[in-house]
C-alpha positions as CSV (number, residue, x, y, z in Angstrom):
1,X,0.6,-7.2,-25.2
2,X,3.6,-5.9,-23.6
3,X,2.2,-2.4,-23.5
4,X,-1.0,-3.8,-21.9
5,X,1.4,-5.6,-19.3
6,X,3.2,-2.6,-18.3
7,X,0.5,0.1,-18.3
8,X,-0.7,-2.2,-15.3
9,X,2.2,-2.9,-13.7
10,X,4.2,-0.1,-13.4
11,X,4.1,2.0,-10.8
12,X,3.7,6.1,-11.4
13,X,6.6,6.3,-8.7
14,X,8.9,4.3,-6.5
15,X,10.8,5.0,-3.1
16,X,12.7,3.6,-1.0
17,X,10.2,3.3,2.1
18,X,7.6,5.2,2.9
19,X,9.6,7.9,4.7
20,X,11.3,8.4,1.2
21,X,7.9,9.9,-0.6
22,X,7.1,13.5,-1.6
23,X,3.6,14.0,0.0
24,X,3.7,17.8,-0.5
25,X,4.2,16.8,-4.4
26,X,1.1,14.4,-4.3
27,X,-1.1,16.8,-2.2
28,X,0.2,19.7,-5.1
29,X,-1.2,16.6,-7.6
30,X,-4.5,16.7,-5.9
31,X,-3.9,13.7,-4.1
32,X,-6.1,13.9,-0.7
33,X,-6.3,9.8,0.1
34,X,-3.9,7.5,0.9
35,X,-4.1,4.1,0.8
36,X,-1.4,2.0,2.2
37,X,-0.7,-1.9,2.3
38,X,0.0,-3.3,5.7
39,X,2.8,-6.0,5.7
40,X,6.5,-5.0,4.9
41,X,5.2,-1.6,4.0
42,X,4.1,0.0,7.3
43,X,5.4,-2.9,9.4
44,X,7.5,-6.2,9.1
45,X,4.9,-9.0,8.4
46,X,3.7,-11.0,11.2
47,X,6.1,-9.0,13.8
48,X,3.5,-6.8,15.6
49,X,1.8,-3.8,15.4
50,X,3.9,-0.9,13.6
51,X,6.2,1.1,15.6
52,X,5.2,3.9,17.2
53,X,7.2,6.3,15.0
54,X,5.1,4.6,11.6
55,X,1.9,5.6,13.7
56,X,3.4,9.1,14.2
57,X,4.1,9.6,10.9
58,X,0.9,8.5,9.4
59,X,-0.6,10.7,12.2
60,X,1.5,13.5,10.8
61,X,0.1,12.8,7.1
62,X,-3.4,13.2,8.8
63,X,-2.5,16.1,10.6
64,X,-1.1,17.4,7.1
65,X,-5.0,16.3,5.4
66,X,-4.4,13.8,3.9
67,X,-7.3,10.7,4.5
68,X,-5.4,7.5,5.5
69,X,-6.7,3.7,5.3
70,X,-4.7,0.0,5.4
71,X,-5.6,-2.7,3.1
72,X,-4.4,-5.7,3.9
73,X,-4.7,-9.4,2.5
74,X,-3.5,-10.8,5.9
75,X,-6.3,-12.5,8.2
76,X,-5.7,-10.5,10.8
77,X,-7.9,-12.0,13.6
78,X,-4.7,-13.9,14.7
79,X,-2.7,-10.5,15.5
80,X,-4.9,-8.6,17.8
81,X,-2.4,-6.3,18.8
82,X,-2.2,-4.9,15.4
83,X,-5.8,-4.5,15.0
84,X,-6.2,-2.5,18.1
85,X,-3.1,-0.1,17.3
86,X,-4.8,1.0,14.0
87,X,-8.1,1.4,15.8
88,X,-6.7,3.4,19.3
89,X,-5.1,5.7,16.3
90,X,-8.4,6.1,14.2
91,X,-6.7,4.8,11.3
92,X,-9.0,2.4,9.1
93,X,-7.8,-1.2,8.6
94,X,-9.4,-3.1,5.9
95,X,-8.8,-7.0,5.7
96,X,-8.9,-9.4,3.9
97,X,-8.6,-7.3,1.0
98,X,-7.9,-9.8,-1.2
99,X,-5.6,-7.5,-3.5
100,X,-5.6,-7.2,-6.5
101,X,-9.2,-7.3,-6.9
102,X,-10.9,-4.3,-7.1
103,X,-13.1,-4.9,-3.8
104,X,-11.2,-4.0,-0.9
105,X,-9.6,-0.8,-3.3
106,X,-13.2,0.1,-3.4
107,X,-14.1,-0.6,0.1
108,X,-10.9,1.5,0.9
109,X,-12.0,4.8,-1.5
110,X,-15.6,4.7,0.1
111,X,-13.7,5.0,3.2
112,X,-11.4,7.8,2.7
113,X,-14.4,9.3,0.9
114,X,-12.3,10.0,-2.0
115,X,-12.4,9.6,-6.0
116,X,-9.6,7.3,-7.8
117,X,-8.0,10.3,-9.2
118,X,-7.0,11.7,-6.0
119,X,-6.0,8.6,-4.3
120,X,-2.5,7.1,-4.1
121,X,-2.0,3.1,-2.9
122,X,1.7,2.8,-1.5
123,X,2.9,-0.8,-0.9
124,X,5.9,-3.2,-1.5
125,X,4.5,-5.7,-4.2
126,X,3.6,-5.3,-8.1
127,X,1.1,-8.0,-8.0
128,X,-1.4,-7.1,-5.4
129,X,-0.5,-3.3,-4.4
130,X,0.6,-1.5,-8.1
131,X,-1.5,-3.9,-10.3
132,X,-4.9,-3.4,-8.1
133,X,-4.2,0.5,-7.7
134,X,-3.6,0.8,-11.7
135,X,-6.5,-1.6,-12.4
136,X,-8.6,1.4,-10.7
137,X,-6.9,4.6,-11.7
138,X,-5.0,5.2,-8.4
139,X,-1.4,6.5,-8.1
140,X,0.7,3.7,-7.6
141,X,3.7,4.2,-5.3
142,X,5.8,1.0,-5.1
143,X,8.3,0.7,-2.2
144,X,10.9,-1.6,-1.6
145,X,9.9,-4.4,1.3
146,X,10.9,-3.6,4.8
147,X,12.5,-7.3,5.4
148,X,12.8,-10.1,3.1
149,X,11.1,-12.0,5.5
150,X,7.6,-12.5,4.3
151,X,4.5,-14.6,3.6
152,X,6.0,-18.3,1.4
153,X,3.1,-17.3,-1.3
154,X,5.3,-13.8,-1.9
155,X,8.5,-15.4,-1.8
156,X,8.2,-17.7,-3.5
157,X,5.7,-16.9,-6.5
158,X,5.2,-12.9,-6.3
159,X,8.9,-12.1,-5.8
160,X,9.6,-14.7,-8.9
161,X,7.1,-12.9,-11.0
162,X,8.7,-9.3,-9.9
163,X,12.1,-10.4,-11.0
164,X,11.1,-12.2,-14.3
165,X,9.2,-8.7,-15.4
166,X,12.4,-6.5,-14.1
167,X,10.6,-5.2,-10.2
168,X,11.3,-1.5,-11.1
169,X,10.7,-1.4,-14.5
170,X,12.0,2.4,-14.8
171,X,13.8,3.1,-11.4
């Protein structure tokens, strides 16, 4: 069982932020779609839209070819400003994804138009973010969170979980 357990939730890789990642390594890999989660990954949660340096750089990534969506599981109706950013910067924002179903991840790859194989999910939790993406065949990228601030549902049970199975099981 243990194998089972950590074929799912280990990540492929792990960085620091997602500044920190070799994209010219994943795009060498074949890797053409990226799909990354929303709070205290790309921005801190329920603080706004992401700076406008996060929406250069993933405009960068985009310039570079790469196919870009958000998942989120946030119910983003109450944050409009954060909807409208991704829109004004063509960026697709899928919510509530309701990770780690396989749904939104789904919804996401018909998106970006791409195959699991060649698709990479980048985000800040094992239980939602690496386990989904592994569940499908995506590279898994786990990053540490941008603030320990964060939904009481993460603190409290993810974060638990995380730290019982050892968060980085190889870093």
């Amino acid at each position: 069982m243990a194998v089972c357990v950590s074929r799912y939730l280990e990540p492929r890789e792990t960085a620091r932020d997602v500044f920190s990642i070799d994209y010219e390594g994943l795009w060498q890999r074949g890797i053409r779609g990226l799909i990354f989660d929303l709070d205290n990954t790309l921005c801190l949660w329920r603080q706004g839209p992401p700076s406008s340096e996060m929406l250069g750089f993933l405009g960068d990534l985009r310039r570079q070819g790469f196919r870009i969506c958000v998942l989120s599981n946030g119910h983003l109706s109450s944050q409009p400003e954060v909807l409208s950013a991704f829109s004004d910067a063509g960026i697709p924002l899928i919510w509530p994804a309701r990770k780690p179903l396989p749904w939104g991840f789904k919804r996401a790859l018909s998106v970006l138009g791409t195959r699991p194989e060649e698709t990479a999910v980048i985000g800040d939790q094992l239980l939602t973010d690496v386990l989904g993406g592994n569940l499908l065949g995506l590279h898994t990228i786990l990053v540490d969170p941008l603030s320990p601030m964060e939904h009481p549902w993460t603190r409290l049970f993810s974060r638990t979980v995380e730290r019982f199975l050892g968060r980085r099981l190889r870093r």
